[in-house]
KEMIPA-586759 format. One line per field, with one value per atom (N, C-alpha, C): residue number from 1; residue in one letter; atom name; x, y negated, z negated. Coordinates in steps of 0.05 Angstrom, whole numbers. Layout:
KEMIPA-586759
resi NUM	...
resn A	...
name CA	...
x X	...
y Y	...
z Z	...
end
This chain:
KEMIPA-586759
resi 1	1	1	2	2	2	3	3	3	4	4	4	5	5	5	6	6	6	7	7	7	8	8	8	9	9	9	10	10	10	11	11	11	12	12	12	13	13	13	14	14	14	15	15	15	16	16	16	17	17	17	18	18	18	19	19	19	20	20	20	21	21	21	22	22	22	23	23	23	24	24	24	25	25	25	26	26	26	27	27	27	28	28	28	29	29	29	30	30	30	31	31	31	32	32	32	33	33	33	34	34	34	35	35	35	36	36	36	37	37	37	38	38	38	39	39	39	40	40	40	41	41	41	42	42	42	43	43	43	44	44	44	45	45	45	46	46	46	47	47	47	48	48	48	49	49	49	50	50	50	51	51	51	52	52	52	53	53	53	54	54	54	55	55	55	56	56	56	57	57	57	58	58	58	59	59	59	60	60	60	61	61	61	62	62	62	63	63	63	64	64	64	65	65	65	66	66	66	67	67	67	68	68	68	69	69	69	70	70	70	71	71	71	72	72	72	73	73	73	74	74	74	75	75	75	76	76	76	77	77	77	78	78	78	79	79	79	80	80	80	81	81	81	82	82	82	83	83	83	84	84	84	85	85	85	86	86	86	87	87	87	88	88	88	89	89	89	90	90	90	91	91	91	92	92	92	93	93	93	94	94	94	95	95	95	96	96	96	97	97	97	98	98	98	99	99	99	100	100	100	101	101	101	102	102	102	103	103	103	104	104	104	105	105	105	106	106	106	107	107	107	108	108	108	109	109	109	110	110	110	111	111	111	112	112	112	113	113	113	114	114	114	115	115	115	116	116	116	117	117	117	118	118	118	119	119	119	120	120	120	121	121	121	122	122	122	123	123	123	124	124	124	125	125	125	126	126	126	127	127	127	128	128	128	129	129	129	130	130	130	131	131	131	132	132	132	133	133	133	134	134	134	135	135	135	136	136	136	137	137	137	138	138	138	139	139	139	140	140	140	141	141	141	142	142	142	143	143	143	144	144	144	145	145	145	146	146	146	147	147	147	148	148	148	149	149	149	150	150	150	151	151	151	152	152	152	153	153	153	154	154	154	155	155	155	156	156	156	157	157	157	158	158	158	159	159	159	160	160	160	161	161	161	162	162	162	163	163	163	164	164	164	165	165	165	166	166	166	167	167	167	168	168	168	169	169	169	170	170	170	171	171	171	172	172	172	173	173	173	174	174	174	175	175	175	176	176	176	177	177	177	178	178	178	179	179	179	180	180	180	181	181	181	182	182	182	183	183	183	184	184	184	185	185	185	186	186	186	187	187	187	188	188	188	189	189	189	190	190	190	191	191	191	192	192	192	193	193	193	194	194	194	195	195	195	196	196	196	197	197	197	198	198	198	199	199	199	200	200	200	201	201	201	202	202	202	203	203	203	204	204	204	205	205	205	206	206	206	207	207	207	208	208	208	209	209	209	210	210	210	211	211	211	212	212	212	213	213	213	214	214	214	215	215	215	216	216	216	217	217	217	218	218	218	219	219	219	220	220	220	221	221	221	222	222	222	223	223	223	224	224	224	225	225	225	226	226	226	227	227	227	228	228	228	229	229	229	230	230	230	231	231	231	232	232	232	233	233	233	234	234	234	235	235	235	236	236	236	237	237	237	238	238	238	239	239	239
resn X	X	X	X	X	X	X	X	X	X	X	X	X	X	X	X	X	X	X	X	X	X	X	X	X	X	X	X	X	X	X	X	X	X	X	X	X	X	X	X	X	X	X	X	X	X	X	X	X	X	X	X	X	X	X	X	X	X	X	X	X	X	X	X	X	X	X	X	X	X	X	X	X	X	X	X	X	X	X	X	X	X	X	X	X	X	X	X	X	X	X	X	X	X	X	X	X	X	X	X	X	X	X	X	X	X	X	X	X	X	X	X	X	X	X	X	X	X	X	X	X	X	X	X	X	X	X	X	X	X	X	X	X	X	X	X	X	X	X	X	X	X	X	X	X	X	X	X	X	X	X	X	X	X	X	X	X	X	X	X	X	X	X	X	X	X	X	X	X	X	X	X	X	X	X	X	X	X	X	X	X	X	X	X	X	X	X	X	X	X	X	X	X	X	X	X	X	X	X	X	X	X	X	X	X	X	X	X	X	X	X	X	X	X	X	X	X	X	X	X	X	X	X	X	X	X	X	X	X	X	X	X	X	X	X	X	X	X	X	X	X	X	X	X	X	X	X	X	X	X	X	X	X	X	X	X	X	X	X	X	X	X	X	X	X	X	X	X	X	X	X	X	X	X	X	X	X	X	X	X	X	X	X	X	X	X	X	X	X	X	X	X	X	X	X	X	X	X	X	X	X	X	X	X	X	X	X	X	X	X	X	X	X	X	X	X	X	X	X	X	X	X	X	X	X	X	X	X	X	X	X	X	X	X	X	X	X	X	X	X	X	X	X	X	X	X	X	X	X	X	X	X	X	X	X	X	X	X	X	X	X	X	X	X	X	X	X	X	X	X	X	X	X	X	X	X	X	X	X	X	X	X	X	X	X	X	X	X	X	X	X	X	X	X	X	X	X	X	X	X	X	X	X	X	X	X	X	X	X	X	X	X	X	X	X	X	X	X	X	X	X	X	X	X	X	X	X	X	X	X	X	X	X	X	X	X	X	X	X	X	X	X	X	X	X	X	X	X	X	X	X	X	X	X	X	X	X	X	X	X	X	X	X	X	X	X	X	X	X	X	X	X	X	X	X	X	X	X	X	X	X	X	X	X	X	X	X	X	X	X	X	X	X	X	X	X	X	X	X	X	X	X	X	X	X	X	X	X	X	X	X	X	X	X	X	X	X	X	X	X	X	X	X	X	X	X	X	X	X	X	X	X	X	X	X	X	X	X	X	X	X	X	X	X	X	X	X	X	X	X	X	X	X	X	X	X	X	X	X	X	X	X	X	X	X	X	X	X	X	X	X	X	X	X	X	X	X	X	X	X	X	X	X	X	X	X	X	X	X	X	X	X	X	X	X	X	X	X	X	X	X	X	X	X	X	X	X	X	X	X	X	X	X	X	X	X	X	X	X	X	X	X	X	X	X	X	X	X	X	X	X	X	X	X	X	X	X	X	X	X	X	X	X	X	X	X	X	X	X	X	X	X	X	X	X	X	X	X	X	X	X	X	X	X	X	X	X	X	X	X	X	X	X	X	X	X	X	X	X	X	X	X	X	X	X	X	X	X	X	X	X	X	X	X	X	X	X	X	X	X	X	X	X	X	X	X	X	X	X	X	X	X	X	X	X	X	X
name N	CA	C	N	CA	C	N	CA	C	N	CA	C	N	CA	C	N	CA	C	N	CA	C	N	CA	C	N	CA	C	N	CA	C	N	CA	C	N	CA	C	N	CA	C	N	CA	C	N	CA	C	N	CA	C	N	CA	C	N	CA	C	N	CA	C	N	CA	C	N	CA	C	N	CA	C	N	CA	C	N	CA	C	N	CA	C	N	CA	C	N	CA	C	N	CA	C	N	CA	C	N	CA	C	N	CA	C	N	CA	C	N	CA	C	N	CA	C	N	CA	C	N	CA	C	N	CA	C	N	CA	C	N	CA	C	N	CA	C	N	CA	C	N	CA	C	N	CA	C	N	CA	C	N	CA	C	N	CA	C	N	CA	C	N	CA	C	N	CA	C	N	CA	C	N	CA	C	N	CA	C	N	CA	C	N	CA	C	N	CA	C	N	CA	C	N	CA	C	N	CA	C	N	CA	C	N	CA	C	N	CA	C	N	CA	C	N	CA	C	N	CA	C	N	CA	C	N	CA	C	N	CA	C	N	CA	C	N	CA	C	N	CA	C	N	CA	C	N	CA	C	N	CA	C	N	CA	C	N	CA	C	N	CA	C	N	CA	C	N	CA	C	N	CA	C	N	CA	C	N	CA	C	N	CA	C	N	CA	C	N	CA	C	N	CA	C	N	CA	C	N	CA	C	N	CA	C	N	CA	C	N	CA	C	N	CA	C	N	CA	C	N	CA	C	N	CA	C	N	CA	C	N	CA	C	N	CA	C	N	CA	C	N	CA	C	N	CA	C	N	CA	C	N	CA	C	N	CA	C	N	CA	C	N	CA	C	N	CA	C	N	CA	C	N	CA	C	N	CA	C	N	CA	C	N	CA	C	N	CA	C	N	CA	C	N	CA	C	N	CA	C	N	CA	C	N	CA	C	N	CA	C	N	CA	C	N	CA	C	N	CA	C	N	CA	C	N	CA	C	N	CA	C	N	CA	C	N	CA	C	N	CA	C	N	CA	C	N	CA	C	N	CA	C	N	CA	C	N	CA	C	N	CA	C	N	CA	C	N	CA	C	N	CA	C	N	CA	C	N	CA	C	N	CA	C	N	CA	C	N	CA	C	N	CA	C	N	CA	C	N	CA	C	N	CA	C	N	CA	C	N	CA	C	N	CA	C	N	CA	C	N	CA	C	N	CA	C	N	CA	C	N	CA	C	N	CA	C	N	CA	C	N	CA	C	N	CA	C	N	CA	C	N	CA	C	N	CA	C	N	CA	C	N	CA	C	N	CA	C	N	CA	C	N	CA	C	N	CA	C	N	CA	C	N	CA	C	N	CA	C	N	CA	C	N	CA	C	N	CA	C	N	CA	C	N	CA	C	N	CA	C	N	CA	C	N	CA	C	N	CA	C	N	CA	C	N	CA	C	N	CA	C	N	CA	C	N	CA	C	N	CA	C	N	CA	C	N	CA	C	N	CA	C	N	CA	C	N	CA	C	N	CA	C	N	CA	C	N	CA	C	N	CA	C	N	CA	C	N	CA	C	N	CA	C	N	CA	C	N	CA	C	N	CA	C	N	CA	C	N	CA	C	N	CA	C	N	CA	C	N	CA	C	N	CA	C	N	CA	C	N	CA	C	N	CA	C	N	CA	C	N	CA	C	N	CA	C	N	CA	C	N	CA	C	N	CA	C	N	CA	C	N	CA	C	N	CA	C	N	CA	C	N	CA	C	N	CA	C	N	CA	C	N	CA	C	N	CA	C	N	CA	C	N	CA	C	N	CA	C	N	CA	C	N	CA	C	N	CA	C	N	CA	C	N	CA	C	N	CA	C	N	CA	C	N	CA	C	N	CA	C	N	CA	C	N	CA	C	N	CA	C	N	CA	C
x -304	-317	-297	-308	-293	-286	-260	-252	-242	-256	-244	-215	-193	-163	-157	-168	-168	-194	-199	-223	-212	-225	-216	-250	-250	-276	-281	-290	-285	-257	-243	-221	-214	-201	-185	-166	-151	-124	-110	-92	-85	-47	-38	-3	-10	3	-1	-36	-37	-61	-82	-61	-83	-94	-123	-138	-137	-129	-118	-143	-148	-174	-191	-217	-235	-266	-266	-278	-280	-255	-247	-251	-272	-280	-272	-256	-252	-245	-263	-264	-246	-226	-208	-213	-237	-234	-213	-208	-189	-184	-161	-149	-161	-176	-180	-167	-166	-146	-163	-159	-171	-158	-164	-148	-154	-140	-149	-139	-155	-148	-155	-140	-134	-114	-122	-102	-77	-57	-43	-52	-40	-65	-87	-94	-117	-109	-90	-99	-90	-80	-78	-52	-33	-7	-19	-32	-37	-48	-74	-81	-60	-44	-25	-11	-5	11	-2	-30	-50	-58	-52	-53	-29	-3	26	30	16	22	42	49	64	48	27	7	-19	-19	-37	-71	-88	-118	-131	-133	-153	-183	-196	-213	-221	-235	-240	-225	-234	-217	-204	-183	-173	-175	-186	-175	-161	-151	-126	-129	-147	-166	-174	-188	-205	-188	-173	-149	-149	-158	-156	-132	-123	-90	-90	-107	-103	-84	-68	-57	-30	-29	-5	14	43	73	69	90	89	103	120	129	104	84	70	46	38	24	37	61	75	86	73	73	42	30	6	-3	34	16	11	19	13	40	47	71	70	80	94	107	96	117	118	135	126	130	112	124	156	170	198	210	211	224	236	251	265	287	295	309	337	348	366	395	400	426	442	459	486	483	464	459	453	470	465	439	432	401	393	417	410	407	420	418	390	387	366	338	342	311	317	347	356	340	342	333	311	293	258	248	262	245	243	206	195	185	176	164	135	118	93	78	53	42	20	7	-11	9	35	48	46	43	35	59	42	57	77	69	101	116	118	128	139	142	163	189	208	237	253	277	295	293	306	297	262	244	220	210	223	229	240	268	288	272	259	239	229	221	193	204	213	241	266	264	298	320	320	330	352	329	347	360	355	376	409	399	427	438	433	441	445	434	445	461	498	509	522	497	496	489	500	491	467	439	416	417	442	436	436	458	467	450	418	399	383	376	358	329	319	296	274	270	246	257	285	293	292	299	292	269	241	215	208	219	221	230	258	268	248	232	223	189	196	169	173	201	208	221	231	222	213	182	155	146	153	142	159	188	203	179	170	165	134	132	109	79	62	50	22	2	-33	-37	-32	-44	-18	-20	3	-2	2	1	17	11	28	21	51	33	55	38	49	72	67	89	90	75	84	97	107	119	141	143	181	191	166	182	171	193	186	157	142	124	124	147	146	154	163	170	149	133	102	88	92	71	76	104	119	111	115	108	77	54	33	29	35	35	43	64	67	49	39	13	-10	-5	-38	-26	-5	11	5	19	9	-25	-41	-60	-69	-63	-78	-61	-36	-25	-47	-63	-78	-71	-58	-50	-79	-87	-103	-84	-89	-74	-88	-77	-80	-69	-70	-61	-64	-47	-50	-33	-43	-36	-67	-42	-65	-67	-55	-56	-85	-102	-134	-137	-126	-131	-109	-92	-79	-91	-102	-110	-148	-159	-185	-182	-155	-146	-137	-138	-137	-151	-167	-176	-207	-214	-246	-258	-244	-260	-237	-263	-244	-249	-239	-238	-230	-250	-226	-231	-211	-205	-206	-215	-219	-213	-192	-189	-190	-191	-180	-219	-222	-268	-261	-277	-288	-305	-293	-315	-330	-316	-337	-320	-335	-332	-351	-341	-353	-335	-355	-336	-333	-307	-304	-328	-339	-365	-379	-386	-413	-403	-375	-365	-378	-365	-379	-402	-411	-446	-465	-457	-475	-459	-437	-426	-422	-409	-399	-380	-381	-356	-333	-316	-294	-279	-278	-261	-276	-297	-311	-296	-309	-297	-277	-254	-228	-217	-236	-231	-212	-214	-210	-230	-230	-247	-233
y -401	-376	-353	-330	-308	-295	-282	-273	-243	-220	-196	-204	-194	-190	-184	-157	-154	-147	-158	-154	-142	-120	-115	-108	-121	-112	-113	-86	-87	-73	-66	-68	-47	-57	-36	-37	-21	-21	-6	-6	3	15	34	31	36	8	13	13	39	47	68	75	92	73	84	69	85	74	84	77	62	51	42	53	44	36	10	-4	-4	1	9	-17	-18	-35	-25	-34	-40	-61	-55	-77	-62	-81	-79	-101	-99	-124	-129	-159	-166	-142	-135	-115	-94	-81	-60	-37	-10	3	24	17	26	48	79	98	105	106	107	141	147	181	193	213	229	242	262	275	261	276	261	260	227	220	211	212	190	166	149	123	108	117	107	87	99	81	60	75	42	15	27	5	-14	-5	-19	-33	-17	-35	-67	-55	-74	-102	-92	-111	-128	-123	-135	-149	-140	-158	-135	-122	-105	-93	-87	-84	-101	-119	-135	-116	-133	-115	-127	-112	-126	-132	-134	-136	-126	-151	-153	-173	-165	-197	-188	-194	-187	-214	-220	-235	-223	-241	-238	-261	-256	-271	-296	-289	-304	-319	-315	-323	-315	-317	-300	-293	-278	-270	-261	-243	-231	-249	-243	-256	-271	-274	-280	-266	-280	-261	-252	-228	-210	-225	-254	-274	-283	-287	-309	-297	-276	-251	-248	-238	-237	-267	-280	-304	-312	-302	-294	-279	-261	-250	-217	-213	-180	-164	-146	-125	-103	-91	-62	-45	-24	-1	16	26	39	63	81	108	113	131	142	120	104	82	57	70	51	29	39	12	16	-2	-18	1	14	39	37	5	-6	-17	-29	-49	-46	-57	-35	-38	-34	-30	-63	-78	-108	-121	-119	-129	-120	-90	-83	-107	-116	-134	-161	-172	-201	-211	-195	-199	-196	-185	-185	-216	-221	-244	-265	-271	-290	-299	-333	-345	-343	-339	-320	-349	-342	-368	-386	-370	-373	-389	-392	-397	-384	-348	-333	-351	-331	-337	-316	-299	-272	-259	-282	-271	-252	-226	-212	-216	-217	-214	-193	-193	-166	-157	-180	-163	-149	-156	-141	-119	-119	-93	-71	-86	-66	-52	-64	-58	-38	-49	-24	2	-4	17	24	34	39	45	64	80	61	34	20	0	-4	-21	3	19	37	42	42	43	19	-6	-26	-42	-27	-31	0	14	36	37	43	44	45	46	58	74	85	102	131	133	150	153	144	148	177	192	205	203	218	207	190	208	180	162	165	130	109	123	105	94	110	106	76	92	62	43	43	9	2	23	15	-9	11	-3	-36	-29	-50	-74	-70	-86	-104	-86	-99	-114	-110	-131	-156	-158	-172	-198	-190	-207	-222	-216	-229	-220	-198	-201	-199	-201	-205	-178	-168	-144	-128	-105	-85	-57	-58	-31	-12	13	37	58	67	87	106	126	150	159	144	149	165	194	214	229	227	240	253	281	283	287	284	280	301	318	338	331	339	345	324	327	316	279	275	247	239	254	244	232	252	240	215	204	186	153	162	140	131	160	154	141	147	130	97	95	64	47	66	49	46	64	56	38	26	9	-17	-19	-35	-45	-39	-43	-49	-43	-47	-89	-78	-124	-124	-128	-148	-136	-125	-121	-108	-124	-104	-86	-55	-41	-24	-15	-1	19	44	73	97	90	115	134	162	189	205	229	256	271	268	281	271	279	273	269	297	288	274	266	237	216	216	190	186	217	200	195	205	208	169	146	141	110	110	94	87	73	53	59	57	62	78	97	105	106	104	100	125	143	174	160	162	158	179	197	215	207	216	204	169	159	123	120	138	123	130	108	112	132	156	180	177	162	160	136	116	95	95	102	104	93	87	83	106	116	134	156	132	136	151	141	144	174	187	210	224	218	241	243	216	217	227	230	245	269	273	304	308	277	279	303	322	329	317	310	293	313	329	345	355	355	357	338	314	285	288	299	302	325	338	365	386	391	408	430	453	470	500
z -97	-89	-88	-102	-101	-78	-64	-38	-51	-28	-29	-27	-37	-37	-8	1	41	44	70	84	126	122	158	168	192	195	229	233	265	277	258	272	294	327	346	348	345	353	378	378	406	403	420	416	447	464	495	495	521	528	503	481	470	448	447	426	400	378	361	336	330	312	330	320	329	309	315	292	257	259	222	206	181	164	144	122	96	84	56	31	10	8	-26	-45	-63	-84	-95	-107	-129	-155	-158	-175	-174	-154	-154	-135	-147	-123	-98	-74	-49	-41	-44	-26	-8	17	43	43	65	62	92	93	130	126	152	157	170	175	202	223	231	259	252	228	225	235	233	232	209	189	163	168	171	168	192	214	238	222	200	188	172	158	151	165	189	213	212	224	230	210	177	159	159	159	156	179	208	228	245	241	262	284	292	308	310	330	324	334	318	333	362	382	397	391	372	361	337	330	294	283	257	236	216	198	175	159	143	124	81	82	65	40	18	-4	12	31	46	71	76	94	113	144	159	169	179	186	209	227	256	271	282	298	288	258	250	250	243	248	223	215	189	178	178	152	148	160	147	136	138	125	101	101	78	56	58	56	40	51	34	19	11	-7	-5	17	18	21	10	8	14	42	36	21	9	12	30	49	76	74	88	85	92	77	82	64	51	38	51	67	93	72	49	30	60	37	54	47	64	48	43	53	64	45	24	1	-26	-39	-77	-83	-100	-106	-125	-126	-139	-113	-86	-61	-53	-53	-57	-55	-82	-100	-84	-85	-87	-59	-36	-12	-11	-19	-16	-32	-60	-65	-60	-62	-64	-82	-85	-108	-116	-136	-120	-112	-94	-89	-109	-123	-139	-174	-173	-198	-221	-216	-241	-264	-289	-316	-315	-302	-301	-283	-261	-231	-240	-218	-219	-210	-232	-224	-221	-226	-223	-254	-269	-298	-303	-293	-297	-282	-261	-239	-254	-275	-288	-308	-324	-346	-330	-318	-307	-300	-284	-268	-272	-306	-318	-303	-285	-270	-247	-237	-226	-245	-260	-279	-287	-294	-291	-266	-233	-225	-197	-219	-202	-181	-186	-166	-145	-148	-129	-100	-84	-52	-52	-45	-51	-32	-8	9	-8	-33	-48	-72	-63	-91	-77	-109	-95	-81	-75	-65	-75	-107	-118	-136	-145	-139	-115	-91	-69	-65	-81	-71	-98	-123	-136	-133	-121	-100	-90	-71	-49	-60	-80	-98	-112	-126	-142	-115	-97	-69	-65	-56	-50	-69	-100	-130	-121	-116	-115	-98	-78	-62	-77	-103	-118	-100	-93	-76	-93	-78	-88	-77	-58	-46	-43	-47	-44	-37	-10	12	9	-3	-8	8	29	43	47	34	30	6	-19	-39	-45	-45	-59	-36	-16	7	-5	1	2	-34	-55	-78	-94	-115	-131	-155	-156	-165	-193	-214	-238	-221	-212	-198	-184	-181	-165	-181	-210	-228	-241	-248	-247	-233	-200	-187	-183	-195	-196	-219	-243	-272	-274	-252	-243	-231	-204	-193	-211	-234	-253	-265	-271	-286	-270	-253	-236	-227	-218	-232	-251	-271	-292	-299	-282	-279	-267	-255	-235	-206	-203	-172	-157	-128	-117	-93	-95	-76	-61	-43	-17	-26	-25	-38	-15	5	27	22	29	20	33	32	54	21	3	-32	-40	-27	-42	-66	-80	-115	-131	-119	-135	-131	-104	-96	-116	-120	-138	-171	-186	-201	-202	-187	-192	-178	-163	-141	-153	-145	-154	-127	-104	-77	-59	-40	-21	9	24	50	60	77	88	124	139	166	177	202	214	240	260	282	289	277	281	271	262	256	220	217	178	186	168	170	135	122	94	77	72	51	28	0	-24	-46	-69	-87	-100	-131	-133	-156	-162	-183	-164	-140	-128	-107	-114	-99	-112	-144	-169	-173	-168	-183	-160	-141	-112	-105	-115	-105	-77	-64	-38	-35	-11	-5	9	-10	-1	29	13	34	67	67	85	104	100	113	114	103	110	128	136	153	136	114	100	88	90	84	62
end
């Protein structure tokens, strides 16, 4: 039987006493890409928290191609299969950009025909193959965001949570790391695509999720934005 890639349904979250989500449901099918969308303070990066295991939910369920995960540690989430890229990059600065990859990988679980390695990271990601034994503290910024990318591949994952890649990066490098995630995709990958950049995100998403204060203020697919003339931006408190 076929399993959505992630499933969250119900979900609350909490940091301490504040309630931070409140009953957030989303569906990401197999290889398809999900953009979650808000302002700051939506809620967006919490859901990710919430998927990897860094914030657990007090209520609701996540499952992970049918896997349930609430309540597991972020090895064994990640173990199944799901990968960060986190907002700000967070690579490793003290570590060249081959230490970089060497330390994220994993073997994938499923026994693809083309795990990703470091040579297929390099392919993809010229940029770190030339600067392989570089500090990655001393990369610029959207090289770091491609470590941060080529990373998360390292770790062979089924689902892959991107949040906030176009942060912080000149305009022509945006378009760049967006031409990768359609790349990506178009392997098989199903992803998570968080960003407050509305029109990158329908430029390239099958469904979208917009968060408004920790509530789903609109779940559609991206057909059914166009073909009914939702105002996206509405739901986003943009006017």
């Amino acid at each position: 039987m076929a399993h959505d890639a992630l499933l969250l349904n119900d979900i609350d979250a909490y940091y301490g006493d504040s309630h931070v989500l409140h009953r957030v449901s989303l569906q990401l099918g197999e290889g398809r890409l999900l953009g979650l969308l808000g302002r700051n303070g939506a809620g967006k990066s919490t859901c990710m928290s919430v998927v990897v295991g860094w914030v657990p939910p007090r209520r609701g369920s996540i499952t992970v191609n049918g896997i349930q995960t609430a309540g597991r540690t972020p090895e064994a989430i990640a173990a199944l299969g799901v990968a960060l890229v986190p907002q700000g990059r967070r690579v490793f600065r003290s570590l060249t950009v081959h230490e970089n990859l060497v330390v994220a990988a994993r073997k994938p679980r499923d026994g693809s025909a083309a795990p990703w390695t470091i040579e297929r990271v390099c392919a993809n990601f010229p940029r770190l193959r030339e600067r392989r034994d570089q500090y990655a503290g001393y990369l610029s910024g959207g090289e770091q965001q491609m470590l941060a990318i080529g990373r998360a591949l390292m770790g062979n994952p089924r689902v892959l949570l991107m949040d906030e890649p176009s942060e912080g990066l000149a305009p022509q490098i945006v378009a760049e790391v967006m031409a990768t995630i359609r790349q990506l995709k178009q392997h098989g990958l199903s992803i998570v695509l968080v960003e407050q950049n509305a029109k990158l995100v329908l430029d390239l998403a099958d469904d979208i999720v917009v968060l408004n204060s920790g509530h789903v203020a609109l779940s559609a697919t991206a057909d059914a934005l166009h073909r009914d003339r939702i105002d996206l931006y509405q739901h986003l408190g943009i006017f």
